[in-house]
C-alpha positions in Angstrom: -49.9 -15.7 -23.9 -51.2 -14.2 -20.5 -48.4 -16.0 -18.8 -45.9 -14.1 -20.7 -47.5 -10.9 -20.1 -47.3 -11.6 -16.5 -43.6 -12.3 -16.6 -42.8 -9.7 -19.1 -42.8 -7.0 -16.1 -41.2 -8.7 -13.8 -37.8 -9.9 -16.3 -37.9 -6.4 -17.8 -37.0 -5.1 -14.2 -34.4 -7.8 -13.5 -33.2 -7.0 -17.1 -33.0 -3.2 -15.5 -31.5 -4.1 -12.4 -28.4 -6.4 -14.2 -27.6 -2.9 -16.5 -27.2 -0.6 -13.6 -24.1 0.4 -12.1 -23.1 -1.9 -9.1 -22.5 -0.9 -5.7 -19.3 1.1 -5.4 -18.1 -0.5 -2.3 -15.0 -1.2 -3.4 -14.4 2.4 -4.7 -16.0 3.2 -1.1 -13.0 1.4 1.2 -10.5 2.9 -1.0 -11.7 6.4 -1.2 -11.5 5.5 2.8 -8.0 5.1 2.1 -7.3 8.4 -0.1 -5.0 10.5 0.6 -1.5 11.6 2.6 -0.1 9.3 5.4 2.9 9.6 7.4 5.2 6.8 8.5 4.9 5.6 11.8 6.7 2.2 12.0 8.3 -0.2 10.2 9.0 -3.8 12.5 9.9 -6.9 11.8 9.9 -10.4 13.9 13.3 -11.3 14.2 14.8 -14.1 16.8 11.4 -13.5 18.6 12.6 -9.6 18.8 10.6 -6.8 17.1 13.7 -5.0 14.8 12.4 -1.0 13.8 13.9 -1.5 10.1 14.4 2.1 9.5 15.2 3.0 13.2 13.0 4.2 15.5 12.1 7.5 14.2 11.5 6.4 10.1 10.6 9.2 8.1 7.7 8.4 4.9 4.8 9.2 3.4 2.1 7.1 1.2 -0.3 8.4 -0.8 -3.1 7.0 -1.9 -4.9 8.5 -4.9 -8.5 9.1 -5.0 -7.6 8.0 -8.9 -6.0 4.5 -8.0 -2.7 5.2 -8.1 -0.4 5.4 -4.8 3.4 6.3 -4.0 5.3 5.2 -0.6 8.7 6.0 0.5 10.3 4.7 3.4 13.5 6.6 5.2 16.0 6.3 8.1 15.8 9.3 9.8 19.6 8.9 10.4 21.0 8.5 6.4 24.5 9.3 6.0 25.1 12.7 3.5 27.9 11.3 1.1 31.4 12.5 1.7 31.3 14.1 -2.0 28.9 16.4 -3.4 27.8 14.0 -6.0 25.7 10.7 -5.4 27.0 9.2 -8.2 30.8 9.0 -6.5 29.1 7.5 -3.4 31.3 4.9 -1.6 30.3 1.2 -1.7 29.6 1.5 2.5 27.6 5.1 1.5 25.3 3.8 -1.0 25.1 0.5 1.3 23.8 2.4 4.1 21.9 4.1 1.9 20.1 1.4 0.1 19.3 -0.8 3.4 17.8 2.7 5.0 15.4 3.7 2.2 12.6 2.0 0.0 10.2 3.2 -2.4 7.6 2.0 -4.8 4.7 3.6 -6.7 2.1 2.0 -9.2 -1.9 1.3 -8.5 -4.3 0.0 -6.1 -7.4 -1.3 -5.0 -8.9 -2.6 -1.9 -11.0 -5.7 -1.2 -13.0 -4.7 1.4 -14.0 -7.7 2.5 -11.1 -8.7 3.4 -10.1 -5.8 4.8 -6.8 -5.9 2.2 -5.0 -3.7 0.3 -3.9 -5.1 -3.6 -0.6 -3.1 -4.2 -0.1 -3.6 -8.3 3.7 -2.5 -7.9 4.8 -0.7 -11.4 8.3 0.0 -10.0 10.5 0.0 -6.9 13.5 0.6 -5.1 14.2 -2.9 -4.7 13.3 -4.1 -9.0 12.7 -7.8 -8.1 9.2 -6.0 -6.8 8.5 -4.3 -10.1 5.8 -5.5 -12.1 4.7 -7.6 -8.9 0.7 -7.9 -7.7 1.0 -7.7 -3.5 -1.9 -8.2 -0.9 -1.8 -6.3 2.4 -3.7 -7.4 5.4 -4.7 -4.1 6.9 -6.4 -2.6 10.1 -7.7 1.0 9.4 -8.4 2.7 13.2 -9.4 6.0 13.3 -6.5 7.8 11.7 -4.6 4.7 12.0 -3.7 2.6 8.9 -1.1 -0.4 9.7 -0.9 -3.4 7.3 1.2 -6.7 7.1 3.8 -7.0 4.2 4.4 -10.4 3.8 7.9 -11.8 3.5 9.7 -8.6 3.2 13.0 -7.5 3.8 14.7 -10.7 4.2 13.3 -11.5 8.0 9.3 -12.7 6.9 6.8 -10.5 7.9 7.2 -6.8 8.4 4.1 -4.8 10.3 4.0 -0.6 9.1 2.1 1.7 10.7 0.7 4.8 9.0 -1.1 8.2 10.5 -3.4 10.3 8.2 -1.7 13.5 7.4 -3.9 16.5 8.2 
């Protein structure tokens, strides 16, 4: 019986220690994340070249929820206005131009921190063979500098975007 007694304190604090709350570390590299960010770049690899997808002066923002959730949009600086005052009459080249200079997509996320990436869990986008779709993100976070890898994108493999904290 002394044994037990012995042991008693000593399970009862591991017992403790398993129905605490675990380290919010996770909750920590996100909330590192929060908030508004403005697009800086958008490149990919192509033919050895670095293309600017959206031009060189792309116009976004991402934001990134203290609750989880994010929205990004992605812009040519340069779109067209339509001819007619009403999107819906667009011409085929108009809404062409249109839809190869913009992106978008909004839905949750999370960050491993470990390794350093973000989890976007896409609930919709611009481009619906993405909707639904769970998609890690390589990222670097320097200073007020967030760029991260989206693999495979955009037809060319691997784009690299560049974000600045808003202030």
């Amino acid at each position: 019986m002394k044994p037990l007694l012995q042991t008693l304190p000593a399970a009862a604090l591991a017992a403790l220690t398993l129905c605490l709350p675990a380290p919010k570390t996770l909750a920590q590299a996100a909330s590192g994340l929060a908030g508004s960010w403005s697009l800086v770049s958008l490149t990919v690899v192509k033919s050895g070249s670095e293309v600017e997808v959206l031009g060189p002066h792309p116009q976004g923002q991402l934001i990134f929820g203290s609750d989880g959730r994010y929205v990004l949009v992605g812009l040519r600086a340069d779109l067209p206005k339509f001819a007619g005052d009403s999107r819906l009459t667009g011409s085929a080249e108009e809404n062409q131009r249109i839809v190869q200079g913009s992106f978008a997509h909004f839905g949750t996320y999370t960050v491993d921190p470990a390794g350093q990436v973000i989890v976007f869990h896409i609930h919709n986008s611009t481009f619906p063979n993405w909707d639904g779709d769970v998609q890690r993100r390589p990222f670097t976070l320097d200073g007020d500098r967030l760029t991260y890898v989206t693999p495979g994108s955009f037809g060319y493999g691997a784009s690299k975007v560049s974000w600045q904290r808003m202030k």
